[in-house]
C-alpha positions as CSV (number, residue, x, y, z in Angstrom):
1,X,-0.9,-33.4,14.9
2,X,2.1,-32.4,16.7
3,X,1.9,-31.8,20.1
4,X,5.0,-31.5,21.9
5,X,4.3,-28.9,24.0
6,X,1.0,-30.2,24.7
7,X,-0.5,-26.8,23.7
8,X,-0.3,-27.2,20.5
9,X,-3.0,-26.8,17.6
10,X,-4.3,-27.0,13.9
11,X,-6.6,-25.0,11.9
12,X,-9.9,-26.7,10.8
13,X,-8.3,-26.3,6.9
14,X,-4.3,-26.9,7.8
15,X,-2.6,-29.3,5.3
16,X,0.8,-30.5,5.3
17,X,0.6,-30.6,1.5
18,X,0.4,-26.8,1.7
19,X,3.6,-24.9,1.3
20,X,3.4,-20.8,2.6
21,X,3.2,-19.4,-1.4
22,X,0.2,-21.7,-1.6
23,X,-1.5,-20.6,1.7
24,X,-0.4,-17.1,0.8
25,X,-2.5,-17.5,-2.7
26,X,-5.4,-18.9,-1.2
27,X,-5.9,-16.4,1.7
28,X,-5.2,-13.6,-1.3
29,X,-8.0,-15.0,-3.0
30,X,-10.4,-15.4,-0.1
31,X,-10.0,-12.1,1.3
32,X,-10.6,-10.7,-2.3
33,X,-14.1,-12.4,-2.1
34,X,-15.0,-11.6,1.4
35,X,-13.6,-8.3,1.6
36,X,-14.2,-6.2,-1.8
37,X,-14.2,-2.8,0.1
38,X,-10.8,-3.8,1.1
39,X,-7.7,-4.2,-0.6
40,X,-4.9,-6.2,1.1
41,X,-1.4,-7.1,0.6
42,X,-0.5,-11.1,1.3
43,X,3.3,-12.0,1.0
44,X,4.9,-15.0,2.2
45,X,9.0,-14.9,3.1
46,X,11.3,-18.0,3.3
47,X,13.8,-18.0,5.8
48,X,16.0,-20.6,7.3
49,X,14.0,-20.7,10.9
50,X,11.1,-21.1,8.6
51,X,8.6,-18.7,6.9
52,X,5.7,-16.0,7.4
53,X,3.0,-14.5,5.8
54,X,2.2,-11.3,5.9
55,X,-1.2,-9.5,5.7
56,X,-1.4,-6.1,5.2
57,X,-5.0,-3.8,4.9
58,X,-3.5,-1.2,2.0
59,X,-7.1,0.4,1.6
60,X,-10.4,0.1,2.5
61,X,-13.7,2.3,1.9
62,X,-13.9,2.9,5.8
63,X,-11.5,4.5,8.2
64,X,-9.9,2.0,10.2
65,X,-7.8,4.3,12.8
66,X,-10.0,6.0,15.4
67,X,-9.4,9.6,15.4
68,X,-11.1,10.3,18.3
69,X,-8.4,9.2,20.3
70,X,-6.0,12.0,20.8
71,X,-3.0,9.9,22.5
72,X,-1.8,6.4,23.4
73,X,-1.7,4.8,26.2
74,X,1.8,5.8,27.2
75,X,0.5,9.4,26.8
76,X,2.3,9.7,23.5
77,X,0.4,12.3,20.6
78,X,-0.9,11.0,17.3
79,X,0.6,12.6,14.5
80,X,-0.6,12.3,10.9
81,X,2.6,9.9,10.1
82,X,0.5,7.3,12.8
83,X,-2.0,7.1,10.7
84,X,-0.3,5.6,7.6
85,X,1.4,2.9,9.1
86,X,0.7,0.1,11.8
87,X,2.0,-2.7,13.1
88,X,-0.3,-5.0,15.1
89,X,-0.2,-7.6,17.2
90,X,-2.5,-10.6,15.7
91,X,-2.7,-12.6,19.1
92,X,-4.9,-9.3,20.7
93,X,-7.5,-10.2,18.3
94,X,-7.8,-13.8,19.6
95,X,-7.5,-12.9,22.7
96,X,-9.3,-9.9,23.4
97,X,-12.9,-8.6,22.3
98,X,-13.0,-5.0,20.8
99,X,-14.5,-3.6,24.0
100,X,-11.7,-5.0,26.2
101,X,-9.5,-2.9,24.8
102,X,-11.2,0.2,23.1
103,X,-10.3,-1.0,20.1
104,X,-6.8,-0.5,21.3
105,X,-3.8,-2.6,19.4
106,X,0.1,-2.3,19.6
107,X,-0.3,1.5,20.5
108,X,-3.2,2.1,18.1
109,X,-6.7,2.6,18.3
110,X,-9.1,1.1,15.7
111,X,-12.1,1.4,14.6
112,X,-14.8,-1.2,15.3
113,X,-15.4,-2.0,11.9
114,X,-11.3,-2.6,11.3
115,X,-11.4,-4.2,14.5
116,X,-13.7,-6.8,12.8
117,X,-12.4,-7.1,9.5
118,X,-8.3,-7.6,10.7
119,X,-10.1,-10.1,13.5
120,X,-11.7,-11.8,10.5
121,X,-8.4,-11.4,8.5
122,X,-6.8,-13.6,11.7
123,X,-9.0,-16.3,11.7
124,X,-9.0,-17.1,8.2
125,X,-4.8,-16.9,8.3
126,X,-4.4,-19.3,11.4
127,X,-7.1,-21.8,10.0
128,X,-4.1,-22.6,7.9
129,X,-2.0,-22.5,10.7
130,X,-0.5,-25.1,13.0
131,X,1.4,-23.9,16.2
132,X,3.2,-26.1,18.5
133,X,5.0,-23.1,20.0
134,X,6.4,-22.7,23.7
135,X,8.6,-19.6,23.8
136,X,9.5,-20.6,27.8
137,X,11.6,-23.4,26.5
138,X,12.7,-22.0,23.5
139,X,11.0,-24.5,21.0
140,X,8.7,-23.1,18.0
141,X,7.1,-25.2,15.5
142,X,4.8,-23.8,13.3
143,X,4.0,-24.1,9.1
144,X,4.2,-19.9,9.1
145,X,4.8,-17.1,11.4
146,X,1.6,-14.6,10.7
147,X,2.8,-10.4,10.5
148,X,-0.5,-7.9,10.4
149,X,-0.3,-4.4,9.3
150,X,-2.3,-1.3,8.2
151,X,-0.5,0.1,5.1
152,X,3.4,-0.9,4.4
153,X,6.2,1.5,6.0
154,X,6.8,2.6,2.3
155,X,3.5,2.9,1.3
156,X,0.7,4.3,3.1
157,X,-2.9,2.9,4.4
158,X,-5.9,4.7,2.6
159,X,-8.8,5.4,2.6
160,X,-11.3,5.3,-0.4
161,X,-14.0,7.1,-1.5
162,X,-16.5,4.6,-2.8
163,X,-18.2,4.7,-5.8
164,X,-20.5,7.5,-5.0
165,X,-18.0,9.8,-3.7
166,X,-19.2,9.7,-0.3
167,X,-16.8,8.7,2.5
């Protein structure tokens, strides 16, 4: 394991003999079989600091945005358009239990049950993961940078009816 940092870490399934496209297949896979109410988006992206994966809930048979929140916390006004499109910040869901927060990620409010499955969605990504990552020194060392969304920006989140047409 690297370490230094001395923060760093592994996931219980990390190999080194994994490259990004293969994590990026098996956590396609898994979330197929854990989560067939859901359908999700996995790409992984090459670059030259490295590469990411990214996760993104394209539809599901449960509303994931909670409506009953009229505003953000900066006072700003849902609109329709909000409700397409998120991006959140993975680290919340480590961090933070859904009743810390109200549910409440990168200016969005979720539902308990999306709270759940994307918190799910986290931990099966980073037991993939190693991070050996101090941004106060500048030095990051990881296999794959992890992006979470709801819906793409060019094509919208929705929400299914399931099979007997009930929502």
């Amino acid at each position: 394991m690297r370490n230094y940092t001395g923060y760093g870490w592994e996931g219980k399934n990390y190999s080194e003999n994994l490259s990004t496209k293969d994590i990026a297949k098996i956590i396609r896979q898994r979330l197929k079989k854990e989560f067939p109410e859901c359908k999700f988006s996995v790409r992984c992206r090459y670059f030259s600091g490295g590469s990411e994966i990214t996760i993104s809930l394209m539809e599901s048979d449960f509303e994931v945005f909670n409506r009953d929140y009229r505003q953000n916390r900066n006072g700003r006004f849902y609109t329709e358009d909000d409700y397409k499109y998120a991006q959140l910040n993975h680290y919340v869901f480590l961090r933070h239990g859904f009743d810390d927060v109200d549910g409440y990620n990168n200016g969005m409010y979720l539902t308990r049950k999306a709270w759940n499955v994307l918190k799910r969605v986290v931990e099966m990504a980073n037991g993939y993961r190693y991070d050996d990552s101090d941004a106060q020194i500048d030095y990051f060392d990881t296999n794959f940078y992890l992006d979470l969304e709801i819906g793409k920006w060019d094509k919208p989140f929705k929400v299914l009816k399931d099979k007997r047409g009930l929502e």
